[in-house]
N, C-alpha and C positions, 0 to 999 in steps of 0.2 A: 878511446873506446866510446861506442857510441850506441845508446838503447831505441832504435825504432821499429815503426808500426809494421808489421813485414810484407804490407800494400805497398811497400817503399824500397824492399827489399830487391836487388839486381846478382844477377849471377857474376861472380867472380868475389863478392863478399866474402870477409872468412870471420867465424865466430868466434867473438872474446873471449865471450863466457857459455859452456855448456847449457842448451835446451831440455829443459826438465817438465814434465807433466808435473801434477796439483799434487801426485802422493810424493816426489820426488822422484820418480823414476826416470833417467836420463834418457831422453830421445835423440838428441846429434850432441854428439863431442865440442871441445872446445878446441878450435884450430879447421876445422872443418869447411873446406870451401865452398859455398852456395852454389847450386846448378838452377834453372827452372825447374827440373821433376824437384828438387829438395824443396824446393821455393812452395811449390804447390803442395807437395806433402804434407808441409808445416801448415800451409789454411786450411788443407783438409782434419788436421787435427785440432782447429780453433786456437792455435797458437797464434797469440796477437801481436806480440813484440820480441824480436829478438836484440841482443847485443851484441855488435859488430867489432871490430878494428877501427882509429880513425875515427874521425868524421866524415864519413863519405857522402853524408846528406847535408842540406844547408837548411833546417831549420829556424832560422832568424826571423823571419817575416810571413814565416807557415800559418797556417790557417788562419789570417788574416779577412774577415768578412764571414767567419763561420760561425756556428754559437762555441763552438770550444773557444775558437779568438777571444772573443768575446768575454769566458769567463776567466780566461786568462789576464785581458788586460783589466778586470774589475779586482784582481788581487790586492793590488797595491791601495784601493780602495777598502777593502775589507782586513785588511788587516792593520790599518792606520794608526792605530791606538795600540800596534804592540810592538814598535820599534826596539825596544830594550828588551823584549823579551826574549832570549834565546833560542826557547824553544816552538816557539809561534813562529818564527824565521825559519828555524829547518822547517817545520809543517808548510811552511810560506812557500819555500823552496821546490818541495817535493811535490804539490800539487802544481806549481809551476810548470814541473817537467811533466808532472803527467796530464796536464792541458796543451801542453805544447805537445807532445806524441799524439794525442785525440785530434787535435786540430788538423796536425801536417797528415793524418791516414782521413781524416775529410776532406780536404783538400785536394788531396791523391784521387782517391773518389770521385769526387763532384769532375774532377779533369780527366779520368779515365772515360766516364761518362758518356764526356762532351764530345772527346774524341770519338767516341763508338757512335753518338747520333750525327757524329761530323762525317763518320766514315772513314777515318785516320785510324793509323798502329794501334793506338790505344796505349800509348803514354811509355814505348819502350826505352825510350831514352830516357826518363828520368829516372826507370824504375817505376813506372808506377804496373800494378798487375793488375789485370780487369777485376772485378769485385764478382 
């Protein structure tokens, strides 16, 4: 299972974990397979991250040259002094992944972009969806 930015998001996805608004109110089930109309639904409603099946994205090397990149690779730096501490590690951990998701939907971004001033799809093979 996999939590991304849903600018990354491609139809045939299916959802891990049910889509809930801020009071909990469930918006798409869990098991649900992604279309473009759902796709755009979801950013119509400022839903920013879904969780998928899989890994179906390669986030490894994502937003690389972005300021999220950025304050992802300065973690390891800021948090130097708390190796032993347990729970500065999960804190470590968890900002980890949520600079890695900010990065790889800038990323998405900045390349939908480019494509649109290129005149290309606009990123339909990666998943990326115009902003």
């Amino acid at each position: 299972m996999q939590k991304i930015p849903i600018n990354l998001a491609a139809p045939g996805m299916k959802l891990a974990k049910p889509v809930t608004r801020e009071n909990g109110i469930t918006i798409m089930a869990e098991g649900m397979e992604l279309t473009d109309s759902l796709i755009a639904r979801l950013e119509g409603m400022d839903v920013e991250r879904i969780t998928v099946h899989g890994h179906p994205v390669d986030m490894g090397g994502a937003g690389a040259g972005t300021r999220w990149g950025e304050r992802l690779d300065r973690l390891d730096h800021l948090f130097r002094r708390h190796a032993e501490d347990k729970w500065m590690m999960r804190v470590k951990a968890r900002m980890g992944q949520y600079f890695q998701i900010k990065a790889a939907a800038q990323e998405a971004r900045m390349k939908a972009l480019k494509s649109i001033e290129n005149g290309e799809d606009g990123g339909a093979e990666n998943g990326a969806v115009e902003p």
